[in-house]
N, C-alpha and C positions, 0 to 999 in steps of 0.2 A: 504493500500500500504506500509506497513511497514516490513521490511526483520525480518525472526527470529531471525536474529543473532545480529540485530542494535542495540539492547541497551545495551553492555558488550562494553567497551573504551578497546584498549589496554593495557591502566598501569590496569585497572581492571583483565582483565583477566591472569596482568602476575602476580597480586597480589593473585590470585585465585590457579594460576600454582606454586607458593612457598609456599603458602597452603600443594597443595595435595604434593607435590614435600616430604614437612617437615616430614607428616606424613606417607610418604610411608618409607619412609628414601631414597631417591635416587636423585642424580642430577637435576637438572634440564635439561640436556642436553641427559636423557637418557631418557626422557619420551618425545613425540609427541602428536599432538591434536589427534591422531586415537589409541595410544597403549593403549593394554585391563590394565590397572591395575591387574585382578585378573591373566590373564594370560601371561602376561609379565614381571610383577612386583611384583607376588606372592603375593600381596592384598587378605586378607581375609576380613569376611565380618567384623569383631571387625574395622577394619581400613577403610572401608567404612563409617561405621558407625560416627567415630572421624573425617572423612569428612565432612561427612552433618553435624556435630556440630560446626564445626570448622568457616566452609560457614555460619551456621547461626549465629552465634557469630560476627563473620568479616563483613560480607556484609551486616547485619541487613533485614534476612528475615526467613521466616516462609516454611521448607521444609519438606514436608509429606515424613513417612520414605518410603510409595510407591514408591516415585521418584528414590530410590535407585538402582531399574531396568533399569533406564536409566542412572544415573551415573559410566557407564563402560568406561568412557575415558573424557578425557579433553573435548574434542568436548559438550558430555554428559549432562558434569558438568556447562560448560557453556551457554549450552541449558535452566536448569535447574534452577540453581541463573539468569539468564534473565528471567524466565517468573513468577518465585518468587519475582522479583524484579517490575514486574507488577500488583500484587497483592495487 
């Protein structure tokens, strides 16, 4: 009975959101939980990549670089370091 989404806290996820925020180089007020990185924000994959390193470095977890297909948005990303974070 546990939601997907319960174990990311707020300050976690806005710690996560200044993350990806840093290394896209863009606002934090110009990216949403649903906007595509690669197609909003011109994200290629080299910056994806400094993503999930960056995730794993910060939030202390272990992210297969497969999961990179699902890291196209905050939502994603959060999806992501939550179930790495179960691991």
């Amino acid at each position: 009975m546990t939601k997907v989404t319960a174990g990311l806290d707020a300050a976690r996820k806005q710690e996560i959101k200044e993350i990806v925020c840093d290394i896209l180089e863009i606002d934090e007020d110009e990216v949403s939980e649903t906007s595509l990185f690669k197609e909003d924000h011109d994200a290629d994959s080299l910056r994806a990549i400094e993503i999930l390193a960056a995730l794993e470095r910060t939030q202390h977890v272990t992210i297969d670089q497969a999961e990179l297909s699902r890291m196209v948005n905050l939502t994603g990303v959060y999806t992501v370091v939550d179930e790495a974070s179960r691991n």
